[in-house]
C-alpha positions as CSV (number, residue, x, y, z in Angstrom):
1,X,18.2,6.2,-24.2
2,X,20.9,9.2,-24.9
3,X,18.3,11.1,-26.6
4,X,15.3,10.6,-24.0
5,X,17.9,11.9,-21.5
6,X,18.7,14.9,-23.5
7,X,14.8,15.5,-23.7
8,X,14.1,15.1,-19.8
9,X,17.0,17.8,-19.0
10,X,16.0,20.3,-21.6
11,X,12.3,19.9,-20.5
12,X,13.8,20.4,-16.8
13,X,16.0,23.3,-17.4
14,X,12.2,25.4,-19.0
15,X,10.5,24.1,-16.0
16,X,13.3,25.6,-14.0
17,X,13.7,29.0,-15.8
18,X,9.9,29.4,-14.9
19,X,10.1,28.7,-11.5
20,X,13.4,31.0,-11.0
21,X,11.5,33.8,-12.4
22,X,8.1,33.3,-10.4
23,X,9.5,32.3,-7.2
24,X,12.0,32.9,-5.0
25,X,14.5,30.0,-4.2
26,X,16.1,29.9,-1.1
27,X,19.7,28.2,-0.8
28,X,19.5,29.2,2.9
29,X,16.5,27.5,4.2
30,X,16.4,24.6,1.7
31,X,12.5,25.8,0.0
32,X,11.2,26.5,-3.0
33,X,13.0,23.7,-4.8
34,X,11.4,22.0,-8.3
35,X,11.2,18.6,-7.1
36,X,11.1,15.3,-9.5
37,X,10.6,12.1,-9.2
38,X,9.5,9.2,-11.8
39,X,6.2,7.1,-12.4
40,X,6.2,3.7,-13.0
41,X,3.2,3.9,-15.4
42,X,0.9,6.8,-16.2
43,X,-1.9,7.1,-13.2
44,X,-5.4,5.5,-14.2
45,X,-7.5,8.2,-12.3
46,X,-6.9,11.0,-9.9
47,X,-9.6,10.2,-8.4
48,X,-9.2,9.3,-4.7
49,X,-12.8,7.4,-4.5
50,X,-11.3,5.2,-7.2
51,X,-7.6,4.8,-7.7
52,X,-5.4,1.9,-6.9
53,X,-2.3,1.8,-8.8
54,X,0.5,3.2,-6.8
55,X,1.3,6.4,-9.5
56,X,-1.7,7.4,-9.1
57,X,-1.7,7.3,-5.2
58,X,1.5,9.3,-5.0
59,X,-0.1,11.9,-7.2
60,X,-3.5,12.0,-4.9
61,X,-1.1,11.9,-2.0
62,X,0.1,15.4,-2.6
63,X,-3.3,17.1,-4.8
64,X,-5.9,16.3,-1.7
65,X,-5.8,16.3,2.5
66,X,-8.5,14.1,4.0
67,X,-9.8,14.9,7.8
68,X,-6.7,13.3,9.5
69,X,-3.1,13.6,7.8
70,X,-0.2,10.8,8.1
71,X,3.0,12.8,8.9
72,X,6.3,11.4,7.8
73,X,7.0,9.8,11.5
74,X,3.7,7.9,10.7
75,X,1.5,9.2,13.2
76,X,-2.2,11.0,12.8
77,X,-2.2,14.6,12.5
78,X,-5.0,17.1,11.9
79,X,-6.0,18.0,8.4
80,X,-8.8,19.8,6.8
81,X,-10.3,18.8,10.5
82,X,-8.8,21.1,13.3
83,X,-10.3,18.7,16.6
84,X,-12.4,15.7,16.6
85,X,-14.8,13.8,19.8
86,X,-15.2,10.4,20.1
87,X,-18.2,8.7,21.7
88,X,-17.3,5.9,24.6
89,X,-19.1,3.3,22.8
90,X,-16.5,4.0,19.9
91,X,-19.9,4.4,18.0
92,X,-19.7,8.2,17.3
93,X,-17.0,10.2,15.6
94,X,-17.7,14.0,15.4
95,X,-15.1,16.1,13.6
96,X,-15.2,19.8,13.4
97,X,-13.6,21.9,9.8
98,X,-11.3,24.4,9.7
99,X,-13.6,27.4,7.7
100,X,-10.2,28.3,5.5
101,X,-9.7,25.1,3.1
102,X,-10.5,25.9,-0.4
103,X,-10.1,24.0,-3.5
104,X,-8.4,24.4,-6.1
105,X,-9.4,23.8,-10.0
106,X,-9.6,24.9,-13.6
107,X,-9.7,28.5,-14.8
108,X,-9.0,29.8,-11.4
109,X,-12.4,27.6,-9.7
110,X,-12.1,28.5,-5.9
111,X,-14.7,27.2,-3.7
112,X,-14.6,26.3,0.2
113,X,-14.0,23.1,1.4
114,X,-17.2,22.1,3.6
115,X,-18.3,18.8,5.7
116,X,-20.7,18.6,2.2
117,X,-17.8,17.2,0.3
118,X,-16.9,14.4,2.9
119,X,-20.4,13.5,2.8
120,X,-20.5,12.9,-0.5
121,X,-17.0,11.2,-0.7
122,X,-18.4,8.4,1.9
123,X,-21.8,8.0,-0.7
124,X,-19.6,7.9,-3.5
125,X,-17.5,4.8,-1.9
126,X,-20.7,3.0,-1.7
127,X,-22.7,4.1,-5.3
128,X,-22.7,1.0,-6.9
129,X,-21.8,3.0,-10.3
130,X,-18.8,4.3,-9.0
131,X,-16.9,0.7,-8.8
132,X,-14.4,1.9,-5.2
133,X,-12.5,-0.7,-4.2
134,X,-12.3,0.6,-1.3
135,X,-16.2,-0.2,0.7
136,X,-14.8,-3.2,2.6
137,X,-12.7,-0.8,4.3
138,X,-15.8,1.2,5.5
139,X,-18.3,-1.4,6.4
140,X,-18.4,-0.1,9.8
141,X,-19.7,3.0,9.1
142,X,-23.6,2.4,9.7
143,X,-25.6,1.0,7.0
144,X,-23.0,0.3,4.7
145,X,-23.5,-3.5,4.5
146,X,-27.1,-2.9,3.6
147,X,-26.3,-0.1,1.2
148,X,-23.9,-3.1,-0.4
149,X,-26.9,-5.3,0.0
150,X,-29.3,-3.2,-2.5
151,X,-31.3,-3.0,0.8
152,X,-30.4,1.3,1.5
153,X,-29.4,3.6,-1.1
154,X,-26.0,5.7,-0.3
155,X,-28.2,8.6,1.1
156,X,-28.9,6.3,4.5
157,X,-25.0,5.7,5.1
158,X,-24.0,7.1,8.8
159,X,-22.3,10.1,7.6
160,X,-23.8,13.4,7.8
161,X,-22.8,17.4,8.2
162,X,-23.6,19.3,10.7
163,X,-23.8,22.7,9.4
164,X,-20.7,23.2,6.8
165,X,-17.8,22.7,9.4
166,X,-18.9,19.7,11.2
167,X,-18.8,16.2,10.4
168,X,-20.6,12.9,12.5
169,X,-19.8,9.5,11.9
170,X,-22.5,6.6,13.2
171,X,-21.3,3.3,13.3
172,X,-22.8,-0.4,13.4
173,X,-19.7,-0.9,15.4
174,X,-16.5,-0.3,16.8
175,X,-13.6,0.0,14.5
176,X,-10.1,0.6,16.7
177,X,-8.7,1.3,13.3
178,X,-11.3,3.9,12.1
179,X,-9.0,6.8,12.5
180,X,-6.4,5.5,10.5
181,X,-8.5,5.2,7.6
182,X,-9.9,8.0,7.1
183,X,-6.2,9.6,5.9
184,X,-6.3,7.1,3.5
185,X,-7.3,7.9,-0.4
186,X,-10.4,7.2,-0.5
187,X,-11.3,9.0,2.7
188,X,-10.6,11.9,1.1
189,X,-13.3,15.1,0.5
190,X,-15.0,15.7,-3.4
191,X,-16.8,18.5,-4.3
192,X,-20.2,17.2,-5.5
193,X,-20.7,20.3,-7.9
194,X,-16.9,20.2,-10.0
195,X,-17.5,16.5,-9.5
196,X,-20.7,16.9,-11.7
197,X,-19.2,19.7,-14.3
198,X,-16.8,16.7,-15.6
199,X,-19.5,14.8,-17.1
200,X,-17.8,11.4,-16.4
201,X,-14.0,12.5,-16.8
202,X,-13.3,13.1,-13.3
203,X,-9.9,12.6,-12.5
204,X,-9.2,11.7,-16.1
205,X,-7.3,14.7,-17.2
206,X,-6.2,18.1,-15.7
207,X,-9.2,20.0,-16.8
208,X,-10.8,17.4,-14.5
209,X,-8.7,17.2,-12.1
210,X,-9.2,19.7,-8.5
211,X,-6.7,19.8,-5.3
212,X,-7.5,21.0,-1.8
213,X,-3.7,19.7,-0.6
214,X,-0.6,21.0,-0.5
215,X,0.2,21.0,-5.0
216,X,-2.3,21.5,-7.9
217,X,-2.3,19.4,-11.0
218,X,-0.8,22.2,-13.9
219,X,-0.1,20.1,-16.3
220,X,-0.6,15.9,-17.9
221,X,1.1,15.1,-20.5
222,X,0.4,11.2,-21.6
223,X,1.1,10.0,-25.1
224,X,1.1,6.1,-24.6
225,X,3.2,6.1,-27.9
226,X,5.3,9.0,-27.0
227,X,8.5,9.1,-24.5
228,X,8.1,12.7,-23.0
229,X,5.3,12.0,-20.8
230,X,4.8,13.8,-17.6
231,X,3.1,15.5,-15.1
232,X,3.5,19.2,-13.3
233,X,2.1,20.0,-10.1
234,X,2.5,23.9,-8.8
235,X,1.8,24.8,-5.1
236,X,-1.4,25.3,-3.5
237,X,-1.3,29.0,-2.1
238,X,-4.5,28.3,-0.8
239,X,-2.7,25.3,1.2
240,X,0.0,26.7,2.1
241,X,-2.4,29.4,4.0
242,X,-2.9,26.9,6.6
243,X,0.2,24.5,6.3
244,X,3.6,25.4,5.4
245,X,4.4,23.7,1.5
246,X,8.5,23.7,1.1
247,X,9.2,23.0,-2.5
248,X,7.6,25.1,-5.2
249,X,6.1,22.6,-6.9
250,X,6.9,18.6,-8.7
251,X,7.3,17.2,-12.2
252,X,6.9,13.5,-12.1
253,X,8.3,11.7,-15.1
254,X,6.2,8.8,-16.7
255,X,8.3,6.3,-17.4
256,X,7.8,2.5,-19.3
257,X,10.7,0.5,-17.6
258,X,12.1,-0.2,-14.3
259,X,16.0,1.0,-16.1
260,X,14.7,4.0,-17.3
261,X,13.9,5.0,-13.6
262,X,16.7,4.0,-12.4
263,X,18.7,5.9,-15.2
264,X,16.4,9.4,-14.2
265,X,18.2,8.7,-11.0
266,X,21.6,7.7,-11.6
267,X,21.8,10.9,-14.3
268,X,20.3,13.4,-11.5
269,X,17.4,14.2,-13.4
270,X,15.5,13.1,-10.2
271,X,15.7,13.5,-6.9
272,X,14.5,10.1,-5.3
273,X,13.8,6.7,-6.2
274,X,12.0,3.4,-4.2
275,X,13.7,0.2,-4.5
276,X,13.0,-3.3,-3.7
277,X,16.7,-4.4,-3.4
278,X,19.8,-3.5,-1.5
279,X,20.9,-2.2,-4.7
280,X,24.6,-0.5,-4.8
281,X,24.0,1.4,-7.8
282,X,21.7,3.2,-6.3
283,X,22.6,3.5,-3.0
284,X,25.7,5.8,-3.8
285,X,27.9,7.8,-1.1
286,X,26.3,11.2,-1.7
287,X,22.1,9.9,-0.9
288,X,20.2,9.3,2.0
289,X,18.4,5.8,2.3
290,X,15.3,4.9,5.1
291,X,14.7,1.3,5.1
292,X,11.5,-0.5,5.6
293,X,9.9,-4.0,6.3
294,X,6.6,-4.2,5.0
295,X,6.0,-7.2,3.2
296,X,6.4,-10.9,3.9
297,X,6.7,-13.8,1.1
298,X,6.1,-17.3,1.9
299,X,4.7,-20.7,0.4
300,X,1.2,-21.2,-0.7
301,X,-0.3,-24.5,-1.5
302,X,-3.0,-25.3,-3.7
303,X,-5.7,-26.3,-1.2
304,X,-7.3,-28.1,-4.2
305,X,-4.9,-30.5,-5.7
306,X,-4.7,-34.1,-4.9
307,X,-1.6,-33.2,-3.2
308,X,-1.8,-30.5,-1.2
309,X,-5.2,-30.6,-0.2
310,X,-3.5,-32.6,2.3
311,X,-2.4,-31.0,5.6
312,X,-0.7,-33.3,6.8
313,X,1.6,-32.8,3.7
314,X,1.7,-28.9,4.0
315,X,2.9,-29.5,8.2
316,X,5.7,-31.7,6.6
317,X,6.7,-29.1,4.4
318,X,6.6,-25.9,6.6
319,X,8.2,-28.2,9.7
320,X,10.9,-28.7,7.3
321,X,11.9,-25.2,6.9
322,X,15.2,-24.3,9.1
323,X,15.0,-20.3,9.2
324,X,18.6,-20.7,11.1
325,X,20.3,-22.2,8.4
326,X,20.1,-19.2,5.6
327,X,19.0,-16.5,7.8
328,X,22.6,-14.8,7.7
329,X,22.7,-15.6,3.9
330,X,20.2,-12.8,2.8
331,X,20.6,-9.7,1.3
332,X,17.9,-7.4,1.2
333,X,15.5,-9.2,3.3
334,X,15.4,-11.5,6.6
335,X,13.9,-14.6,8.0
336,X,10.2,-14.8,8.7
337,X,8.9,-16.8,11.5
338,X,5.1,-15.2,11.3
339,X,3.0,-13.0,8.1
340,X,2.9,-9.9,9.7
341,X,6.2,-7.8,9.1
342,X,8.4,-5.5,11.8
343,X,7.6,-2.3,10.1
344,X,3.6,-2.9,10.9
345,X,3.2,-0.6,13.8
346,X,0.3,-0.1,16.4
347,X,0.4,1.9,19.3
348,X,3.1,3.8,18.3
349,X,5.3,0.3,18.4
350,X,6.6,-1.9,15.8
351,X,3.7,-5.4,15.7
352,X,6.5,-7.6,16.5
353,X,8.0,-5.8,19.5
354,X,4.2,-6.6,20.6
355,X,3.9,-10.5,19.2
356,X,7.1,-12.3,19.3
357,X,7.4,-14.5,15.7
358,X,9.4,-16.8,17.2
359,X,6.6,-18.9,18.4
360,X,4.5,-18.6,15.4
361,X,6.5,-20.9,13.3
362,X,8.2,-24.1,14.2
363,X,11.0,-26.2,13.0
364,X,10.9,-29.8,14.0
365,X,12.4,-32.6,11.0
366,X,11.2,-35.8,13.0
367,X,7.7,-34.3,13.2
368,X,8.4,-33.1,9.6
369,X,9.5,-36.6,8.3
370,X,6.2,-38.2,10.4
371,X,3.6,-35.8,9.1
372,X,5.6,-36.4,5.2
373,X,4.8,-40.1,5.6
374,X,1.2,-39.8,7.0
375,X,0.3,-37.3,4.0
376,X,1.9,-39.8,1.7
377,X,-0.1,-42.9,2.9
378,X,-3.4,-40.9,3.0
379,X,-3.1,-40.1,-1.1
380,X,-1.6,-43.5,-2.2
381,X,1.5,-42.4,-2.8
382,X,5.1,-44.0,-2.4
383,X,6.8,-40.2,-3.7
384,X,6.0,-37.1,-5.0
385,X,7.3,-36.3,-8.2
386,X,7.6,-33.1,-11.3
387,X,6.6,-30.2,-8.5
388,X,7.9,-26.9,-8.8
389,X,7.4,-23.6,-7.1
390,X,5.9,-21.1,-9.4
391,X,7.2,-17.9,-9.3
392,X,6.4,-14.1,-10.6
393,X,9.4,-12.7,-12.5
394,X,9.3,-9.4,-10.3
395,X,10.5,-11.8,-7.6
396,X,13.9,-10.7,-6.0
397,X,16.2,-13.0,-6.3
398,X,14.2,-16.3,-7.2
399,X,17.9,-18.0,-6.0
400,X,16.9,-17.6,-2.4
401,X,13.9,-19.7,-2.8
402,X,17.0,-22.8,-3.1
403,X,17.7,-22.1,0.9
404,X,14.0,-24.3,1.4
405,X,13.7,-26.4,-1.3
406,X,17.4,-27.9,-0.6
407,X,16.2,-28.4,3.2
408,X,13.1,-30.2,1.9
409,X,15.3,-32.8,-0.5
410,X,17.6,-33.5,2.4
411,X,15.4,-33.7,4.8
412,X,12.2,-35.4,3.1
413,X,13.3,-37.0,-0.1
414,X,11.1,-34.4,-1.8
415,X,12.4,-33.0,-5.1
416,X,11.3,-29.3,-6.2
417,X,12.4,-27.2,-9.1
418,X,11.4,-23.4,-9.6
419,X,9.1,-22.4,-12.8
420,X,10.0,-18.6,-13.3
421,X,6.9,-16.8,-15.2
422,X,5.8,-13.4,-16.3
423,X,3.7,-11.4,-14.1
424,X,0.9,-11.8,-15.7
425,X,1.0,-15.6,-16.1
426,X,1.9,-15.8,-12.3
427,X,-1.1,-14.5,-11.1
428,X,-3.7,-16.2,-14.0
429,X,-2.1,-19.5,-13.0
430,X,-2.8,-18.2,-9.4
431,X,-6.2,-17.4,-9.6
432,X,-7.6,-20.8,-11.6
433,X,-5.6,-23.0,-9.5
434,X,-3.0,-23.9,-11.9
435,X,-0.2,-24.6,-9.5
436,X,1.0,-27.2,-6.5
437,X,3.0,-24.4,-5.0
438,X,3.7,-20.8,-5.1
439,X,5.4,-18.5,-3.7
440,X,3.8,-15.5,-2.4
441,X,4.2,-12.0,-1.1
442,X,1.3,-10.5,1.1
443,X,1.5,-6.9,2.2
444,X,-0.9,-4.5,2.8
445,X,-2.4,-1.1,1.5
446,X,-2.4,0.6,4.7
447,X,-0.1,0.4,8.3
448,X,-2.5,-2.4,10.0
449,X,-1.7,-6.1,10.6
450,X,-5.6,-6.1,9.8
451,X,-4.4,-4.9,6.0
452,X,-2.1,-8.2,5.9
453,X,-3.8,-10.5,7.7
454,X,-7.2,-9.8,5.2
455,X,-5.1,-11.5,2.8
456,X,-6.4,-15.0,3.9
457,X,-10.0,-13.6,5.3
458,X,-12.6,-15.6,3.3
459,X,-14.2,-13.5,-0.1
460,X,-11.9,-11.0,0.3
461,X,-10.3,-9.6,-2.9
462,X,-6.7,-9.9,-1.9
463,X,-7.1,-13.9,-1.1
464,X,-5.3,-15.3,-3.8
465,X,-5.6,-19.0,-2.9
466,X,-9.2,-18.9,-1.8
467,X,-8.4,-20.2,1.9
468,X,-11.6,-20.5,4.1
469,X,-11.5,-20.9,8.0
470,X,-14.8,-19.8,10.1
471,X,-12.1,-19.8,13.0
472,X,-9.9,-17.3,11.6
473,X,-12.6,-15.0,10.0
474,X,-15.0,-15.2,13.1
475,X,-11.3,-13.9,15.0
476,X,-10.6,-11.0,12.4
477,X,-14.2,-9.7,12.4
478,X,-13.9,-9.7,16.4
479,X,-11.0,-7.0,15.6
480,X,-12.6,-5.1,13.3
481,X,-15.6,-4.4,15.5
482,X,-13.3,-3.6,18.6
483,X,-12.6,-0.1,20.2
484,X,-9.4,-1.3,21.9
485,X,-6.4,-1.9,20.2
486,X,-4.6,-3.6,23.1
487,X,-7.4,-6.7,22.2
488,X,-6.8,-6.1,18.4
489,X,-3.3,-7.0,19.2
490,X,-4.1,-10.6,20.8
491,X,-6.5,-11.1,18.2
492,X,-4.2,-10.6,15.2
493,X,-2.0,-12.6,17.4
494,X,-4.2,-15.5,17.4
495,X,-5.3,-14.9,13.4
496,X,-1.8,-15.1,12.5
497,X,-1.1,-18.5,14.6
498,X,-3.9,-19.9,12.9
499,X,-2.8,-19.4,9.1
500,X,0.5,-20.8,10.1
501,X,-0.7,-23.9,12.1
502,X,-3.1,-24.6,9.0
503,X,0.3,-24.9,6.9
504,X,-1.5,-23.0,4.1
505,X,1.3,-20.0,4.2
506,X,4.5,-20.5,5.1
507,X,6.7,-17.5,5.7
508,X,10.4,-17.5,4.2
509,X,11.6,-13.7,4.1
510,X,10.8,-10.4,5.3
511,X,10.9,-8.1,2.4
512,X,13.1,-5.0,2.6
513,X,12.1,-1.8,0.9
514,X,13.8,1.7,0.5
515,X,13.4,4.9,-0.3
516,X,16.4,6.5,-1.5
517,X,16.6,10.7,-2.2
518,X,19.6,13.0,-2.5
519,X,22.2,13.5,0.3
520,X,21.0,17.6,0.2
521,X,16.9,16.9,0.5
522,X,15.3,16.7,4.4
523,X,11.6,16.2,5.1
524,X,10.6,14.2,2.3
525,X,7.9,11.2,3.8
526,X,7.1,7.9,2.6
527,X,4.3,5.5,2.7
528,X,5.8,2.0,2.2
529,X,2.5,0.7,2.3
530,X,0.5,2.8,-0.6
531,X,4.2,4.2,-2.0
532,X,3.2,7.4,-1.8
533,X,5.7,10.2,-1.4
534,X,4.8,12.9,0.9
535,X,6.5,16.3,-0.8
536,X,4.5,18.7,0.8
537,X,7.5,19.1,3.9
538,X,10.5,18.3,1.8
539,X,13.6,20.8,1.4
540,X,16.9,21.0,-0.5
541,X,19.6,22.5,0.8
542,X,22.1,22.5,-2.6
């Protein structure tokens, strides 16, 4: 460990004595300032279309700048689009360019930004070959399900430019949350032409790597044997033309442990850190920490077992649950009465100052102990015995989980260890059913009770425990297809209620994040829901 530190500071200190002598630092004004940070793997792809993995969002996050931007407060501001129309259907989006984005690439490539590149962004998302993740989140945009269907080729999806500096969007229908996700990733522009030149490396390395945001990718160092892995990013004059850029440029650090970032830390060698604990270590005198609540975890149920296929048996268990009882005995996260967390927002308002929780989950143990006895008599059984709760190591604090399962032998008879397993274990034994109960933590990859609540929507990706309820999915397409978000509200409202009341999920904690920089740094921004950090604004003032 001594010597990998001694590695990282030398490497700093060169990066430094280039930036002192190519740009000017100012100790007044807190900006041009080297910042660093550290990955938690390398990045798969820098290529927005594509990536999930969080290091490789945070290093899209600052190499591209989509149509709308999410500023550090969490509101929409304008991007590579200066003003946008909207029809009064909600059926038409027209966005017009600013003419003085360029992008920036290899061997000095300079070439302007044009509505071209979004168009062929959007076609990319839904080209079978490319494999995105992300064309559920687009199925709006018109013809996309039948493009998905083999029925249309990409060229028929409803997005077209209008000249080089405007940009229409048809849609099938409605989307209140259409907006929002076009600052996400995979909303973002690619030039069809560099795109091409990379002959199936895009985003693979930095000679295939191009930026029309606020840094440029210099330098990607990856040796999967080696320990001095990293990446440097310089600042994007042609950027900075239209936006101010702060810092002179990043070096992220590609680390192989969870310690080893927290050591780049604790030693100085970087300048911020996100943690999923109230953890003291790091949260020393001389930082800054912005806390966040966007994740819930809860109880799942095998809805195929002999056991638990029984409702009445999953009421018993979630009736049982007293949130009162350890609700001032956690650290790091609080009681959940519903799914969706307090640091979901929509209309500019934490979700939960909008839907109280309070009524979403009850605790009642006559009703528990009655529904316990009915579930028992429906399967033949005088007891349940040998169940545990299966449970990812990355869990915080497994000890917490005690708090329920003590409430459920006192109050029901019912005996329940923990079974703590490796990540990768955790989610096999998830997926093939291998499990009575588990517990589970749903979040979501953008700031949209929508995000969470697809989580139990039926074929989607992100649902785990294959839950199915025509109910629920015929409410969360009714949201997806509406222009108002006043009636999204009452309809994630009611989609929550009904996850709850079918006793498949039942939420224990509200998971606390943070994101935790240096006392002397202002203007940094966080995503808590992709992890991205936002440097573009960021000063230091030491």
């Amino acid at each position: 460990m001594f010597r990998l530190i001694r590695v990282k500071a030398a490497f700093c200190a060169a990066v430094l004595a280039f930036v002192f002598l190519g740009v000017s630092c100012s100790e007044k004004d807190g900006t041009g300032y080297l910042f660093k940070t550290s990955l938690s793997e390398n990045p798969k792809i820098l290529d927005p279309q594509i990536a999930s993995d969080e290091a490789s969002l945070t290093v899209i996050g600052n190499m591209f700048c989509g149509l709308l931007r999410v500023l550090g407060d969490g509101k929409l501001a304008e991007g590579v689009a200066s003003s946008y129309t909207v029809s009064d259907d909600g059926l038409k989006y027209v966005f017009s360019l600013k003419n003085n984005f360029y992008w920036h690439g290899p061997d000095d490539y300079k070439k302007q930004v044009t509505a071209d590149d979004f168009v062929f962004a959007f076609r990319r998302i839904f080209d079978k070959s490319t494999k995105s993740p992300y064309a559920s989140n687009f199925l709006c945009i018109k013809n996309a399900s039948k493009i998905i269907s083999g029925e249309m080729t990409p060229d028929y999806l409803g997005v077209k430019a209008n000249g080089n500096f405007e940009l229409e969007f048809e849609l099938d229908y409605p989307n209140a949350n259409f907006l929002s996700l076009l600052a996400t990733s995979a909303a973002m522009p690619c030039d069809e032409n560099f795109f091409k030149s990379t002959k199936g490396k895009y985003g693979l390395d930095d000679d295939s790597c191009i930026s029309n945001g606020a840094f440029y990718l210099k330098e990607w160092e990856y040796d999967p044997y080696g320990k001095n892995n990293y990446i440097i990013m310089r600042k994007n004059s042609y950027f900075s033309a239209i936006f101010p850029v702060y810092p002179s440029g990043l070096n992220f650090f590609i680390e192989k442990s969870s310690e080893d970032i927290e050591n780049d830390f604790l030693t100085g060698d970087t300048d911020c850190i996100i943690s999923g604990t109230n953890n003291k270590k790091l949260l020393k005198s001389d930082c800054k920490a912005d806390e966040y609540e966007t994740s819930a975890a809860g109880f799942v149920y095998n809805l195929n077992s002999e056991i638990f296929s029984n409702k009445s048996l999953r009421e018993a268990l979630s009736l049982c649950v007293d949130r009162s009882a350890y609700s001032d005995k956690l650290s790091g996260s609080s009681a959940a009465y519903g799914i969706i967390p307090s640091g979901v927002t929509m209309l500019n308002k934490s979700y939960r100052e909008l839907v109280s929780e309070k009524d979403k989950s009850e605790f009642n143990l006559e009703l528990a102990k009655q529904k316990w006895n009915e579930g028992l008599s429906a399967i033949g059984k005088m007891t349940i015995l040998d169940v545990n709760v299966l449970v990812p190591q990355s869990f915080e604090d497994p000890e917490r989980i005690k708090y329920i399962t003590q409430q459920w032998q006192n109050g029901l008879g019912f005996f329940c260890g923990l079974e703590v397993v490796s990540d990768s274990e955790y989610k096999s034994r998830l997926l093939s059913g291998n499990y009575e109960i588990a517990i589970l933590e749903v979040s979501g990859s953008y700031n949209s009770p929508e995000a969470i609540l697809n989580n139990f929507k039926t074929g989607n990706a992100a649902n785990l425990i294959g839950y199915s309820n025509p109910e629920f999915d015929k409410i969360m397409d009714e949201s997806g297809k509406s222009n108002s978000l006043n009636e999204c509200v009452s309809l994630y409202s009611q989609a929550e209620k009904i996850v709850i009341d079918d006793a498949v999920y039942t939420p224990l904690f509200y998971e606390k994040e943070y994101f935790i920089y240096k006392e002397e740094i202002e203007g940094i921004g966080f995503n808590p829901f992709t992890k991205q950090i936002d440097f573009c604004s960021a000063k230091n003032f030491k």
